[in-house]
C-alpha positions as CSV (number, residue, x, y, z in Angstrom):
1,X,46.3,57.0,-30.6
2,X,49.7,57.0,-29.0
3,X,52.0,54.0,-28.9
4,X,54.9,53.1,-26.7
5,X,57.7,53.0,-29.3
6,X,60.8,53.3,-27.3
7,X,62.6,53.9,-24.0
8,X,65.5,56.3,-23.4
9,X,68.2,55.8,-20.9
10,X,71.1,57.8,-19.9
11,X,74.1,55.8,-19.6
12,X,78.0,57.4,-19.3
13,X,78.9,54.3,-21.0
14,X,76.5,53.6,-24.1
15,X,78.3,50.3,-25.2
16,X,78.8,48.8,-21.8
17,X,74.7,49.7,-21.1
18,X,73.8,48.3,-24.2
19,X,75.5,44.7,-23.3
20,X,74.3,44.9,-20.2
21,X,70.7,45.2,-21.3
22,X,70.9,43.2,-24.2
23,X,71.4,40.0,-22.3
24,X,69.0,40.6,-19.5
25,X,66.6,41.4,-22.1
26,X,67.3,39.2,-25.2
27,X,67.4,42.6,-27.2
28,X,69.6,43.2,-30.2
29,X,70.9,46.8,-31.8
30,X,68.9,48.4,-34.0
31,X,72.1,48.6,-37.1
32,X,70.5,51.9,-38.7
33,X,71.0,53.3,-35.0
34,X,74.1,51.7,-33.5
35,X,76.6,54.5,-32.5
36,X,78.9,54.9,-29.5
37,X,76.8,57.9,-28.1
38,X,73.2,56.3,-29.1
39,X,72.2,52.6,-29.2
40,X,68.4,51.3,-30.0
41,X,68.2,48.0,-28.6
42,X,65.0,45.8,-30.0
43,X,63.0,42.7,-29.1
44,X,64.9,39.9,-31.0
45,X,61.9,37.7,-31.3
46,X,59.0,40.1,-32.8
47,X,57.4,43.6,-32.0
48,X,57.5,45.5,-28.6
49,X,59.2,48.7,-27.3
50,X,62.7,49.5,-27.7
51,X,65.1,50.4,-25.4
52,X,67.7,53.4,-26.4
53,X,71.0,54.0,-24.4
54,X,72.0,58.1,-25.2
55,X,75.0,59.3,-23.9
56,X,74.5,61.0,-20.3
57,X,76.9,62.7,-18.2
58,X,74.1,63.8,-15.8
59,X,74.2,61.9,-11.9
60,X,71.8,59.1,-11.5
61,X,68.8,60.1,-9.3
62,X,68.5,57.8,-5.9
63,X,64.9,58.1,-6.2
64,X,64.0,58.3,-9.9
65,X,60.8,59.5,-11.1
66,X,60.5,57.7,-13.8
67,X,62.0,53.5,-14.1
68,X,61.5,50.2,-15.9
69,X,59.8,47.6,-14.1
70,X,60.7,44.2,-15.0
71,X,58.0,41.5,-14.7
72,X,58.9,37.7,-13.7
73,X,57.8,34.5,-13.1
74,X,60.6,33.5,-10.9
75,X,61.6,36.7,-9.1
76,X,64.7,35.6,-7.2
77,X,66.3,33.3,-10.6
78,X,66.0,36.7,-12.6
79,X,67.5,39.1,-10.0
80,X,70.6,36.2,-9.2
81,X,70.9,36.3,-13.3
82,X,70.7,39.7,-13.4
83,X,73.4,40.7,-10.8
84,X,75.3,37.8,-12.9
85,X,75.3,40.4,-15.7
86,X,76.6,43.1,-13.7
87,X,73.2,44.5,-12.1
88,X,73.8,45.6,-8.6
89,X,71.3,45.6,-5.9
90,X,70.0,48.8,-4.3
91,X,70.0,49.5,-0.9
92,X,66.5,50.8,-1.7
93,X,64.7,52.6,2.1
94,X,61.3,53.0,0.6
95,X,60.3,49.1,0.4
96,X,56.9,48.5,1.8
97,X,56.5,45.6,4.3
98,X,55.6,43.1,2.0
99,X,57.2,44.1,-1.5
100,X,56.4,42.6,-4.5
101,X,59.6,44.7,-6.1
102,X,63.2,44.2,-5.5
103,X,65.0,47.4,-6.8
104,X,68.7,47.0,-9.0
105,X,70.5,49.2,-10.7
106,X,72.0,48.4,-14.2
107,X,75.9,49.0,-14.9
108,X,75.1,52.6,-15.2
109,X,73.5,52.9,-12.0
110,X,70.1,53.3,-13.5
111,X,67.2,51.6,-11.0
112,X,65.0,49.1,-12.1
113,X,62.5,46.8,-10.5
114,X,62.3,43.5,-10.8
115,X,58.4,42.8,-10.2
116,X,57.7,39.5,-8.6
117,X,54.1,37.9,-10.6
118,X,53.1,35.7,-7.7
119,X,53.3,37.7,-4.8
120,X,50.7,37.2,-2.8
């Protein structure tokens, strides 16, 4: 059986990625793997995947194949506090008519979702 252990993005700046997502996700560094072209951020309350910033100089894809989404309760306070931490919003042309996704990009311009739980 497989297990998700962690999550890799690219970022051009590995330290400024790793704040970024360390307070929008209450992660902290992993020490055995803190470096300024590799960062493993972890769940500081208990067990879950980990997040790994790895030094990228290759362009962020408009429409990328593969993304995080982000689930929340309050949809609209998270995206406000996430933009707060330097998340930008994307001008993003495939929406559907009613989404239940609003799509951001972190400092590094990689997109995200932020998944709204009581849509609907």
């Amino acid at each position: 059986m497989l297990n998700i252990g962690t999550i890799v993005l690219g970022a051009a700046d590995v330290r400024r990625a790793a704040d970024f997502w360390s307070r929008a996700l209450g992660y902290v560094p992993r020490e055995s793997e803190t470096k300024d072209d590799w960062i493993v951020l972890e769940p500081a309350d208990g067990p879950g995947p980990a997040l790994a910033l790895d030094l990228s100089d290759v362009p962020v894809q408009e429409h990328p194949r593969v993304h995080l989404d982000l689930y929340a309760e309050d949809q609209a306070g998270e995206v406000e506090r996430l933009v707060s931490l330097g998340a930008e919003r994307v001008d993003w042309d495939l929406y559907p008519d009613d989404p239940d996704f609003v799509v951001l990009a972190d400092t590094e311009g990689n997109r995200f979702c932020v998944i709204d739980l009581n849509h609907g």
